[in-house]
Backbone bond lengths (Angstrom), bond angles and torsions (degrees), N, CA, C in turn:
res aa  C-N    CA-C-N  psi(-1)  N-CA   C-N-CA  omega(-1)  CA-C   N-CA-C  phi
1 X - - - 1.460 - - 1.532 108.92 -
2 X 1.542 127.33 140.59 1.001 126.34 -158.58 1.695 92.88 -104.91
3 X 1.496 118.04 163.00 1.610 123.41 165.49 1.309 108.82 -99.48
4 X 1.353 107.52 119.33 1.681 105.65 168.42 1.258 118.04 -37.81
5 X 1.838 100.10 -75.69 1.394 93.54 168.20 1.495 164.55 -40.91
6 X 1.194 101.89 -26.99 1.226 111.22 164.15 1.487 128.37 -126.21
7 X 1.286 105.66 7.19 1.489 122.53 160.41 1.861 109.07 75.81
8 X 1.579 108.20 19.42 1.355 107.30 176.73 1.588 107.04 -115.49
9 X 1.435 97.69 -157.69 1.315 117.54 -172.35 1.273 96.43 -60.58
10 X 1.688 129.55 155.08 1.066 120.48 151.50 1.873 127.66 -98.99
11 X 0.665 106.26 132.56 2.175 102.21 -162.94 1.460 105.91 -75.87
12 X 0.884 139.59 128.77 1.842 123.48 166.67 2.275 95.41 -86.75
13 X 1.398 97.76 162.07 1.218 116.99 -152.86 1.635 101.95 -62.87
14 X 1.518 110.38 -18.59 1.452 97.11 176.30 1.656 115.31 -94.21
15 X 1.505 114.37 -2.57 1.406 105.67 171.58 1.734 110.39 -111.60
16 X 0.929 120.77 0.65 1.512 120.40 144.81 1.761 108.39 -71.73
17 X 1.073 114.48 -51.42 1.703 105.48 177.02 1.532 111.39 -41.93
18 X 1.306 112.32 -45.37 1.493 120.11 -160.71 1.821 103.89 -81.02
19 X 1.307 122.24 -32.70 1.133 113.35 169.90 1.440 117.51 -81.26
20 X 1.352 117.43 -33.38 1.810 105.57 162.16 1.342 99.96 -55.88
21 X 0.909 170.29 -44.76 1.376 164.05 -87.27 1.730 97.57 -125.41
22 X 1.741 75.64 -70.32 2.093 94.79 -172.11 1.714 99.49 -65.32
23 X 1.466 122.85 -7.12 1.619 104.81 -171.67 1.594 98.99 -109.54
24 X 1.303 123.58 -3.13 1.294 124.40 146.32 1.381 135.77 -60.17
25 X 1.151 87.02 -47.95 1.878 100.61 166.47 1.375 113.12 -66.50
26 X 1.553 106.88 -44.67 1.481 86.94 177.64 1.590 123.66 -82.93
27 X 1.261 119.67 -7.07 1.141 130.07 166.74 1.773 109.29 -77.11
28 X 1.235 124.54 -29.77 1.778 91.95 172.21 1.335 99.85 -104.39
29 X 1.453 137.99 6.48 1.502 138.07 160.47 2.084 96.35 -55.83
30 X 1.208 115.69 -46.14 1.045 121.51 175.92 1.506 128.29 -73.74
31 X 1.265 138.40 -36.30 1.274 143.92 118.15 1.987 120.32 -23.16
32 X 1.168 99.93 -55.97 1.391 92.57 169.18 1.567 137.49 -40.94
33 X 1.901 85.96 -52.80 1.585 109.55 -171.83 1.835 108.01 -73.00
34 X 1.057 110.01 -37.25 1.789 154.53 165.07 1.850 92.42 -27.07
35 X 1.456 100.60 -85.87 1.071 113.36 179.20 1.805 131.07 -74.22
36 X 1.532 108.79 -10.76 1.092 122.12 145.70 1.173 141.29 -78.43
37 X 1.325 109.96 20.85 1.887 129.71 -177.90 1.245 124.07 59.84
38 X 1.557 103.49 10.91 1.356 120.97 -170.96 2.326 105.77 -75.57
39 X 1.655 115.13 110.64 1.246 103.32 -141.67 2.106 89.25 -105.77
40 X 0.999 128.85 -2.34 1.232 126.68 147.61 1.534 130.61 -105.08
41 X 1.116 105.12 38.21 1.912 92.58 176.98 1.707 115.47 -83.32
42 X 1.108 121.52 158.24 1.233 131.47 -153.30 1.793 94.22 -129.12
């Protein structure tokens, strides 16, 4: 299903859950490495 508004995909509520989820993780995987002096993490 498409979003009017913004002209994309539309998510149903359990696969928006799952990508906040996985972009948390990858966001303090990144903080982690960040704060572990680690100077290329991706």
């Amino acid at each position: 299903m498409n979003c009017p508004s913004c002209k994309g995909i539309w998510l149903d509520k359990g696969e928006l859950e799952a990508i906040r989820k996985e972009n948390w993780l990858i966001t303090l995987k990144k903080i982690g490495q960040w704060l572990a002096g680690a100077d290329d993490f991706q």
